[in-house]
C-alpha positions in Angstrom: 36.4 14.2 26.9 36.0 10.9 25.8 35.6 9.9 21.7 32.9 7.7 22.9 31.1 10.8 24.6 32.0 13.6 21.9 29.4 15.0 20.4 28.5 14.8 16.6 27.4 18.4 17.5 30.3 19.5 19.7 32.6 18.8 16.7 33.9 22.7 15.7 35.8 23.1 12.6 36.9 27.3 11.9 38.8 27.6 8.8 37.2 30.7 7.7 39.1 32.5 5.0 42.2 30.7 5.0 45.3 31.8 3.4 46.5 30.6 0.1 49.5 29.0 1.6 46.0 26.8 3.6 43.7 26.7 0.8 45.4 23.5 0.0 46.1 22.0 2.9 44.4 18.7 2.8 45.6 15.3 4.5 47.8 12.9 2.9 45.5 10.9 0.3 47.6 7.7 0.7 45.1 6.3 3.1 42.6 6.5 0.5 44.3 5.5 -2.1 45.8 2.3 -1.3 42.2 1.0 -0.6 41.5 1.2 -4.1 42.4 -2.0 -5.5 42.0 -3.5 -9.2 41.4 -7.0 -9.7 41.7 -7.7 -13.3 41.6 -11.4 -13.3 38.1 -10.7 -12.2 36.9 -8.0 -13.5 36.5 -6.0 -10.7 37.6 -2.4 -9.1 37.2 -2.2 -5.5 37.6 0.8 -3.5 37.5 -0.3 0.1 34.3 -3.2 0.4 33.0 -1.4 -2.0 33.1 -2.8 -5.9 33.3 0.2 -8.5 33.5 0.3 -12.1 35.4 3.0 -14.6 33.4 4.8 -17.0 34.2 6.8 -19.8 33.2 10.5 -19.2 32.0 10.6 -22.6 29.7 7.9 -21.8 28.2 9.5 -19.0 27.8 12.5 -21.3 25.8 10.4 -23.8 23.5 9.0 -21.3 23.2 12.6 -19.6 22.1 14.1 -23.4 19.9 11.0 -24.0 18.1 11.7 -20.4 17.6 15.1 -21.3 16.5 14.6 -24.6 13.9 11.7 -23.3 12.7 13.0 -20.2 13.6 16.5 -19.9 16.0 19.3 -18.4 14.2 18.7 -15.0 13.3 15.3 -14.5 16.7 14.4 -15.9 18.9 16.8 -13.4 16.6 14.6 -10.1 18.0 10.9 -11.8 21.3 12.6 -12.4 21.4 14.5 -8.6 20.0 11.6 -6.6 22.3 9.2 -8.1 24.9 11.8 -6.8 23.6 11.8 -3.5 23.4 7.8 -2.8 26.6 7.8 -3.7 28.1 10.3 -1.0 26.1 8.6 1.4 27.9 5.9 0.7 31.1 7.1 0.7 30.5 9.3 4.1 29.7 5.7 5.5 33.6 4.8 5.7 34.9 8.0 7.4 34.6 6.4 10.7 36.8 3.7 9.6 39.4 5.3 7.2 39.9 8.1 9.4 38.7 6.8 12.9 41.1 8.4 15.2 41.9 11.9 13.1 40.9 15.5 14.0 37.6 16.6 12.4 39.2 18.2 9.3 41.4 15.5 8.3 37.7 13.3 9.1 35.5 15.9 6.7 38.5 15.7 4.2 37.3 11.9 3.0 34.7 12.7 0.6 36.2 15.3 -1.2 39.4 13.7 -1.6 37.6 10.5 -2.9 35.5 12.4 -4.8 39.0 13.4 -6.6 40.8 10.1 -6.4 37.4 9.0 -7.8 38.0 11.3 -11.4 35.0 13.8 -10.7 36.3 17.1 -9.5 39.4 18.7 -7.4 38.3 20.4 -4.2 39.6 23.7 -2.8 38.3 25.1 0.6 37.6 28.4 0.8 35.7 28.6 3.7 34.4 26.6 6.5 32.7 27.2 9.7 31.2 24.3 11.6 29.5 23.9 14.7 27.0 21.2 14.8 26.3 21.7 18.6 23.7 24.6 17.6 23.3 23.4 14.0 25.5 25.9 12.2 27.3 25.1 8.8 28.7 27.7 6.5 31.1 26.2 4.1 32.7 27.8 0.4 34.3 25.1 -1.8 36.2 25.3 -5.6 35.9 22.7 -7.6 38.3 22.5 -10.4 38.4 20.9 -13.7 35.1 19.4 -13.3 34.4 16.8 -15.6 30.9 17.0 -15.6 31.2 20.3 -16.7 33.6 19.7 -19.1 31.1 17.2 -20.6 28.3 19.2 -20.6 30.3 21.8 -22.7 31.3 19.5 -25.7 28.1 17.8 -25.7 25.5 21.4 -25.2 27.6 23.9 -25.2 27.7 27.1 -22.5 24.9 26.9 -19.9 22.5 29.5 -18.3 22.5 28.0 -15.3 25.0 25.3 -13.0 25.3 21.9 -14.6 27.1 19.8 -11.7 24.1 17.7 -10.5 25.6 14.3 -10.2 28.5 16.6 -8.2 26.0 18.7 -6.3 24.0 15.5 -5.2 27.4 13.3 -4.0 28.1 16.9 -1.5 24.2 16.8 -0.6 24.4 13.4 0.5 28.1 13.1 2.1 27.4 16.1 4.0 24.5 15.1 5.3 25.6 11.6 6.3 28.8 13.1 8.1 27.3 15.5 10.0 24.0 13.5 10.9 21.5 16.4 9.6 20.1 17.3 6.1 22.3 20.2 4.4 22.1 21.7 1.0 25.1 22.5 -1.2 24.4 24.7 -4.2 26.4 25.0 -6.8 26.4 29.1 -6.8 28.6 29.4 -9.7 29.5 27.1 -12.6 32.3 26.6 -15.6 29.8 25.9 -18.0 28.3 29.0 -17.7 31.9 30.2 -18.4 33.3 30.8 -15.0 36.5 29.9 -15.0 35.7 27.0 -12.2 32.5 26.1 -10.1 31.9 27.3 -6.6 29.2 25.7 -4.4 28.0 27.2 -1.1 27.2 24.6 1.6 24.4 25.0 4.6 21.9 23.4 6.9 19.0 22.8 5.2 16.5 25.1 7.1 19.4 27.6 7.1 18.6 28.7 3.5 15.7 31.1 2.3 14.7 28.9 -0.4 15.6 25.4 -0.1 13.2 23.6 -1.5 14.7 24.9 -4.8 17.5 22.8 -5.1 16.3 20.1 -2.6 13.1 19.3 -4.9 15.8 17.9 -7.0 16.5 15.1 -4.2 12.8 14.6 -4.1 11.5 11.8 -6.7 8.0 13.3 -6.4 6.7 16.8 -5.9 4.7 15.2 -2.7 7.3 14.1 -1.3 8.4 16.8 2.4 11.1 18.4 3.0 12.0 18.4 6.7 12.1 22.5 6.4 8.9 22.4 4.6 6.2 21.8 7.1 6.5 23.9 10.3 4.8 21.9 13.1 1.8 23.6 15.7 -0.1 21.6 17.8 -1.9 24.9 19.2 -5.4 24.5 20.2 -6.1 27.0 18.1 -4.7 26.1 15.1 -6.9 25.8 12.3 -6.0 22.7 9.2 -5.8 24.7 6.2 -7.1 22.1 4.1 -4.5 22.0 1.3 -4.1 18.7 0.5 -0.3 19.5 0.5 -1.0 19.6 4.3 -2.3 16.1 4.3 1.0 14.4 3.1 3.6 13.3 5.1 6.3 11.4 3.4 10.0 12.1 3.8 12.4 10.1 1.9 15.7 10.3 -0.6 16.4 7.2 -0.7 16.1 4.6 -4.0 13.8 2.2 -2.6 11.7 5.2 -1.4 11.7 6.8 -4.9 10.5 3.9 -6.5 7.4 3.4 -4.4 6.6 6.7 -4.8 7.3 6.3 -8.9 4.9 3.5 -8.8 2.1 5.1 -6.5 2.7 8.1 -8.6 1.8 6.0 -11.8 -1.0 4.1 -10.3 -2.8 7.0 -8.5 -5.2 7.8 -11.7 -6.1 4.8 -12.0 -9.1 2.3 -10.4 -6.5 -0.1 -10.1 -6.6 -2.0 -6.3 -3.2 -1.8 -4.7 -1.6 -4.2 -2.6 0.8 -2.7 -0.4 3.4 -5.1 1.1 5.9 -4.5 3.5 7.4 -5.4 7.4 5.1 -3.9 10.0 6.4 -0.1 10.4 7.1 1.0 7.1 4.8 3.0 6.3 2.2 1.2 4.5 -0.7 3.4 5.8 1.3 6.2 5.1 1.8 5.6 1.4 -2.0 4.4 1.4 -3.6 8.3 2.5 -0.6 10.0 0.2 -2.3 8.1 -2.7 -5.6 8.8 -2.0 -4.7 12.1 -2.2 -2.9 12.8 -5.6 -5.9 11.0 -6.7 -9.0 12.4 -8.2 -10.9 10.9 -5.1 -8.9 13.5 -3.1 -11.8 15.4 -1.5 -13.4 11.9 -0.7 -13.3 10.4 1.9 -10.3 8.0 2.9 -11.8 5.5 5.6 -9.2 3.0 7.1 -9.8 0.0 9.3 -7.5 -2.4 10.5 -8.9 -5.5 10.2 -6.1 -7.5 12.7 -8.0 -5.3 15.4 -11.7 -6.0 14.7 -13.1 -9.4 16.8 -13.8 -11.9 13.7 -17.8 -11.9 14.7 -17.5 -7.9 14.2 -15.5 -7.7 11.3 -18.3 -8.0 8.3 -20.2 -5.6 10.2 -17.8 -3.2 10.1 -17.0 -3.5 6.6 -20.6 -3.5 5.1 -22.7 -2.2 8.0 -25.7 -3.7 9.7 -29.5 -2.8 9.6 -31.4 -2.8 13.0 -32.4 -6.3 14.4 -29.8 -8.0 11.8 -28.1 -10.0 15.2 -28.7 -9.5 19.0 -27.5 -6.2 19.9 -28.3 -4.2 16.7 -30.8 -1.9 18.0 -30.2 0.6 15.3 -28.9 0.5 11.5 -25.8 1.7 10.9 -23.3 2.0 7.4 -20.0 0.1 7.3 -16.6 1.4 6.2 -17.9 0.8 2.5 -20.8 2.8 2.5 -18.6 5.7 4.6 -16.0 5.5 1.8 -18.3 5.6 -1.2 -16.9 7.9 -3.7 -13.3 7.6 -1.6 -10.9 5.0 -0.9 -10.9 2.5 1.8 -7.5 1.2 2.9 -7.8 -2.0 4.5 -5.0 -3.0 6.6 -3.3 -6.6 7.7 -6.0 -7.8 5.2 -4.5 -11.5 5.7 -6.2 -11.8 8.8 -10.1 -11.8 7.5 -12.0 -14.8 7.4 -12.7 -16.7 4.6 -16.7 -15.8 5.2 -15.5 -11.9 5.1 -13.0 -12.3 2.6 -16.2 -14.2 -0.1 -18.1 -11.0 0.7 -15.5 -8.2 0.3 -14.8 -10.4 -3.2 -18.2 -10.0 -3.9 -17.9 -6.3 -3.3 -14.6 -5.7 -5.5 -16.3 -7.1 -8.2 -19.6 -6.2 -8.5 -19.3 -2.6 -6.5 -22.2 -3.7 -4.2 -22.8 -4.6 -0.8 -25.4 -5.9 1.7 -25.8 -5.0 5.4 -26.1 -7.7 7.5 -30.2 -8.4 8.2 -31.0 -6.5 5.0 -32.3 -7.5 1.5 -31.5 -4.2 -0.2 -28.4 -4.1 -2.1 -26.3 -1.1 -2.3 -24.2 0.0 -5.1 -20.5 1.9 -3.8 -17.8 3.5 -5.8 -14.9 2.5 -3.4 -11.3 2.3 -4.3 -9.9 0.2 -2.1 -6.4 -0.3 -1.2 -5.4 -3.5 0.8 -2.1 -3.9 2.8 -0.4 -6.5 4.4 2.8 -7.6 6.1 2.4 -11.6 5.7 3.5 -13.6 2.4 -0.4 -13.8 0.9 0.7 -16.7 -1.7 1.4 -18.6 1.6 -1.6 -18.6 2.9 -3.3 -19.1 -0.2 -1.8 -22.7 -0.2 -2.3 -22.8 3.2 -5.7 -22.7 2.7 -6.4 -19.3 4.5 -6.7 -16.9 2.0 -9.0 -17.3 -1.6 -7.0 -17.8 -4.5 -9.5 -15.5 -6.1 -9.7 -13.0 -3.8 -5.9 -12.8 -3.8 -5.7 -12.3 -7.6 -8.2 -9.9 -7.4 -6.3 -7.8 -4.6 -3.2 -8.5 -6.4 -3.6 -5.7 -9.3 -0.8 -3.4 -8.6 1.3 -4.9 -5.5 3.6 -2.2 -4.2 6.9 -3.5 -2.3 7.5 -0.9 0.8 11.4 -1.5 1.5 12.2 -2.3 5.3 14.2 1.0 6.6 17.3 -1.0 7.4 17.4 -0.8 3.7 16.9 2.8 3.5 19.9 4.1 5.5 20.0 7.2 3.0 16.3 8.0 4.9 17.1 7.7 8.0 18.7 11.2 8.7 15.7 13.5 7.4 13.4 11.2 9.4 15.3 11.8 12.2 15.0 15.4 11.5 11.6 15.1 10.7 10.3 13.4 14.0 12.6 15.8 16.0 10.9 18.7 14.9 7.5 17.2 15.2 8.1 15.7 19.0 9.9 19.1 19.8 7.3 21.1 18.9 4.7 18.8 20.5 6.5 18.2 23.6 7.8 22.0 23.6 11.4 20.9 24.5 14.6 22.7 22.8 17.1 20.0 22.0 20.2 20.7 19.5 20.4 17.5 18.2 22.4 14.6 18.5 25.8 13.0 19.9 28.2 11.1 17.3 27.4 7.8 19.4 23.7 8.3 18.8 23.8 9.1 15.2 26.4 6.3 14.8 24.1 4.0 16.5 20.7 5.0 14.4 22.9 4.4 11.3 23.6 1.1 12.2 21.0 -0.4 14.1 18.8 -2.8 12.2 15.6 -1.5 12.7 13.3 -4.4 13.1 10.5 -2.1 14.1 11.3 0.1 11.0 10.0 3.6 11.0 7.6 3.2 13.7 10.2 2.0 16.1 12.3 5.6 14.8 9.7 7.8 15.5 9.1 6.3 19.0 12.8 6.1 20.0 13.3 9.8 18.6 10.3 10.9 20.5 11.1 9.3 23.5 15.4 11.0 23.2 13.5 14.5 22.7 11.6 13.8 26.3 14.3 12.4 28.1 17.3 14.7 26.9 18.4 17.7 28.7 17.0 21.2 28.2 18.9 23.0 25.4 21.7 19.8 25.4 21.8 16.8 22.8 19.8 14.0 22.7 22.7 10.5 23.5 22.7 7.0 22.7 21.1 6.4 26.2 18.3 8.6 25.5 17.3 6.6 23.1 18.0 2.8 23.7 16.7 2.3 26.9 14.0 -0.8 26.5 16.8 -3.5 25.9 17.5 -3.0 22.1 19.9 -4.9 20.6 22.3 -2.1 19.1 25.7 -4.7 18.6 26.7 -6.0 15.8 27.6 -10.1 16.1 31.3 -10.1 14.8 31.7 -12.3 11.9 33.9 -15.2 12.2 36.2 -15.6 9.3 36.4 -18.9 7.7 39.6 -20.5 6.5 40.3 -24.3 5.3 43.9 -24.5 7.0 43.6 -22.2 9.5 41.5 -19.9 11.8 43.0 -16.3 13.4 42.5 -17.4 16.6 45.6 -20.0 15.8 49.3 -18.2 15.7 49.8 -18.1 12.1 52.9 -16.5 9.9 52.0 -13.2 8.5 52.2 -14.7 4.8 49.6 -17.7 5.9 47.2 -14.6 7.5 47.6 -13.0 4.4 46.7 -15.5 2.2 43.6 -16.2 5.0 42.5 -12.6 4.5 43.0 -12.7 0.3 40.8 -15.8 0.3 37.9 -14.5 2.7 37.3 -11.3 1.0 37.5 -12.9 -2.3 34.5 -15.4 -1.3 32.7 -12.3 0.3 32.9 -13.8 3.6 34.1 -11.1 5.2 34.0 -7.3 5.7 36.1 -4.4 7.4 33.7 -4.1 10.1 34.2 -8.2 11.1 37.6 -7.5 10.4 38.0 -4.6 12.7 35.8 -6.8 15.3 38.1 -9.8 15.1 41.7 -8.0 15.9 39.8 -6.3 18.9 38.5 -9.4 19.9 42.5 -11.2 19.8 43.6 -7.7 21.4 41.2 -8.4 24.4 42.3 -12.1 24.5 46.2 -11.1 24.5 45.2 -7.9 27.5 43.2 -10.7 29.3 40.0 -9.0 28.9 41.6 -5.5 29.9 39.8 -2.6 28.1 42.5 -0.4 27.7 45.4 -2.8 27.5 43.5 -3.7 24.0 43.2 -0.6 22.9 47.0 0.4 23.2 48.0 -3.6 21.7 45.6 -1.9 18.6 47.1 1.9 18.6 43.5 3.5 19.4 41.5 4.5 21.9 40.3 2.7 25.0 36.9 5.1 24.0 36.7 3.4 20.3 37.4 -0.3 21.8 34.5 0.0 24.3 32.2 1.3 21.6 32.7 -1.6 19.6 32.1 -4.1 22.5 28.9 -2.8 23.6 27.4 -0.6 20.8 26.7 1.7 23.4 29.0 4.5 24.6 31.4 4.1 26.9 30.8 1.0 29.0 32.5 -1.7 30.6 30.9 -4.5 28.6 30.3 -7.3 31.9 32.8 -9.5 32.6 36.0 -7.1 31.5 38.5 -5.0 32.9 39.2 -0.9 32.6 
């Protein structure tokens, strides 16, 4: 079978048990290691594109002690965890390019021989059994001479319970990323309990009894889902249980999701007006009902209206009501979306798009807490919290003159800046899982998962559409991919977007690679255009397969052996899509 048509969940690694002349029978690190690269004239340490800095462990040991000690055992072990797993994300990004071409244990071998060549921890495999294709993951690991143990030792002494978070989080997040689902490594045994190393277990997430207690760790707030935590029905019959827990349905790891979540967290007491801002997609709305309720208007009502999809000669009606005869038409009296949410929250969405007319009245209402129906003299008083959102630049229209200044100021109590998902790459796999089991379950189709070309391509494509653009393109993979089979690249792409990645050209004074140069010149070409940032391993990798093509004369395959790879990989690259021949070019 192709590369370009293996599956992410066809990939099989048995290694159960091994002997001790296999324990240790990892891939050469060479590879790894001449990518690391110190640049003292500069200041920097890079290990592949990535720029890194050396710490002493004793340091990290003071800040550790100094977290405990400021925010406690538990809030300290999430910072220390989720730093952890960002970084294994990041480091199970760049497996497809140090290893492209290897067998799948040479492939899962990256991250834990970084994680050594990276001063943390020594890896033994004691057992691993792997078949993504119907989800399973069993895996037994060592880790010797761990220096966060060690740490933990000389600054608090013997432990009752494990102590590796930052190393538990960086497995958490590299296995994840790797094998394009959520699993959870827990450490099972650990040195600073006096064991004389650690030993961590390694599953699918919704393979464990109790996940959610190590996983809460991951979590930057205790609202915050789980994919294994809400079991989806869509049964007639099925009756809401009310819990507000129920009512919440955010799903995130990532840094720029922790921090909204921190901030909403903070605000949700409060009075305060928020202003969420943010692309269209990312969940504004979302964010808005979670909180509404972790507030103490919880069992209030939350009324939303968007006001982009009210007619402008409708729009103050529906926010403050109207009283019978108050314009042609109104042949009875009727509340608005204030009155409805008095006592509750009313979220008011693409708020830019009011008129100046609505926008003096909805002032009048933040500020006074009153409101009139239109054709009425009675005022009416309204505890509202309201909470505005918006996906234009308001300050721009202020000076545009479409917007109040005052109104915007008063709106503008407690913005809250929803990062676009393309930001949030560390996200994007429990969504994934997250809409799969929702769309499965609602659809009532069986599908394992998903092929290494899809989960390559969600990875990398730049969602413009951001989460509302995922959970459409995962719904529409779980209807169109085969009973019981995995959901591909072309179950999900298939309304024309743009999945490829525009090589970047590198720049040179003297020369450009598309010019016969001397190796030395190249060189020298290279040094300067990764020195000025103006360049990257993917363009790189882009570039030579787009001089391979021009010396096969557009011949797929021809460029692929010029290259040493496979015809599979070369094709990938040209199209972003699996296997293809991109138009105009030769098998």
């Amino acid at each position: 079978m192709d590369n370009g048509h293996r599956s992410t969940l066809d990939k099989s690694i048995r290694l159960l048990r091994p002997s001790a002349h296999d324990k240790h029978r990892l891939p050469d690190i060479d590879d790894l290691a001449a990518r690391l690269r110190f640049v003292p004239a500069k200041g920097e340490v890079w290990f592949d594109d990535r720029r890194m800095v050396l710490l002493h462990n004793s340091s990290l040991g003071a800040i550790r002690r100094e977290l405990i000690e400021t925010v406690g055992i538990e809030k300290a072990r999430g910072l220390i965890t989720r730093m952890g797993y960002q970084s294994g994300t990041r480091d199970a990004e760049m497996v497809r390019r140090i290893r492209p071409d290897s067998n799948d244990f040479d492939a899962f071998a990256v991250g834990p021989q970084m994680h050594a060549l990276e001063g943390f921890v020594s890896v033994e495999t004691l057992a691993l059994d792997v078949d993504v294709e119907t989800g399973h993951f069993y895996g037994e690991f060592i880790w010797h001479n761990s220096a966060e143990a060690e740490q933990h030792i000389a600054t608090f002494g013997t432990s009752s319970a494990p102590v590796c978070w930052l190393q538990q989080g960086y497995a958490n997040g590299y296995l994840s990323s790797f094998l394009g689902r959520q699993m959870l490594v827990r450490e099972v045994e650990c040195k600073a309990m006096g064991f004389p190393t650690c030993k961590i277990v390694g599953k699918a997430l919704d393979q464990w009894d109790d996940p959610d207690a190590d996983f809460r760790y991951l979590q930057a707030q205790d609202f915050v889902q789980s994919p294994s935590s809400k079991k989806f029905s869509f049964s007639r019959s099925a009756a809401s249980t009310g819990e507000i827990s129920d009512k919440i349905d955010l799903v995130g790891v990532s840094s720029g999701f922790n921090t909204v979540c921190h901030m909403i967290q903070r605000v949700a007491p409060t009075r305060a007006t928020v202003l969420f801002l943010g692309e269209s997609g990312v969940g504004k709305e979302q964010f808005a009902r979670t909180l509404h309720n972790i507030s103490d208007r919880a069992e209030q009502p939350f009324i939303a209206i968007n006001c982009a999809a009210i007619p402008e000669q409708l729009i103050e009606s529906e926010l403050f009501g109207v009283e019978k005869g108050g314009f042609s038409g109104a042949s009875q009296s009727r509340p608005g979306r204030f009155e409805r949410a008095d006592g509750g929250t009313l979220f008011l969405d693409e708020i830019g798009t009011l008129s100046l007319v609505a926008q003096g009245k909805l002032l009048r209402a933040l500020q006074e807490g009153e409101i009139e129906r239109i054709g009425d003299t009675r005022v009416r008083q309204v505890d509202v919290r309201v909470v505005a959102a918006t996906n234009e630049n308001l300050r721009d229209l202020v000076e545009a003159g479409k917007f109040r200044d005052d109104l915007f100021y008063r709106l503008n109590v407690f913005p809250v800046n929803i990062p676009p998902l393309r930001e949030r790459k560390e996200d994007i796999l429990l969504l994934v899982e997250h809409f799969l089991n929702r769309y499965c379950a609602l659809h009532k189709r069986k599908v394992t998962g998903f092929t290494e070309a899809a989960i390559e391509a969600l990875l990398l494509y730049s969602w413009p559409g951001n989460i509302r653009e995922l959970e459409n393109l995962i719904e529409r993979g779980v209807i169109l991919a085969p009973e019981d089979g995995g959901i591909d690249i072309s179950h999900l792409f298939t309304s024309g977007e743009n999945i490829r990645r525009e090589p970047a050209r590198i720049e040179a004074d003297a020369h450009s690679l598309e010019q016969p140069v001397e190796a030395t010149n190249l060189s020298a070409q290279l040094r300067e255009a990764l020195a000025s940032g103006k360049l990257s391993l993917d363009s790189l990798e882009e570039e030579a397969i787009g001089q391979a093509l021009h010396l096969a004369q557009g011949n797929v395959s021809g460029a692929a052996k010029i290259l040493g790879t496979t015809r599979a990989r070369v094709a990938y690259r040209l199209s972003g899509r699996k296997v293809a021949h991109p138009a105009g070019e030769k098998g």
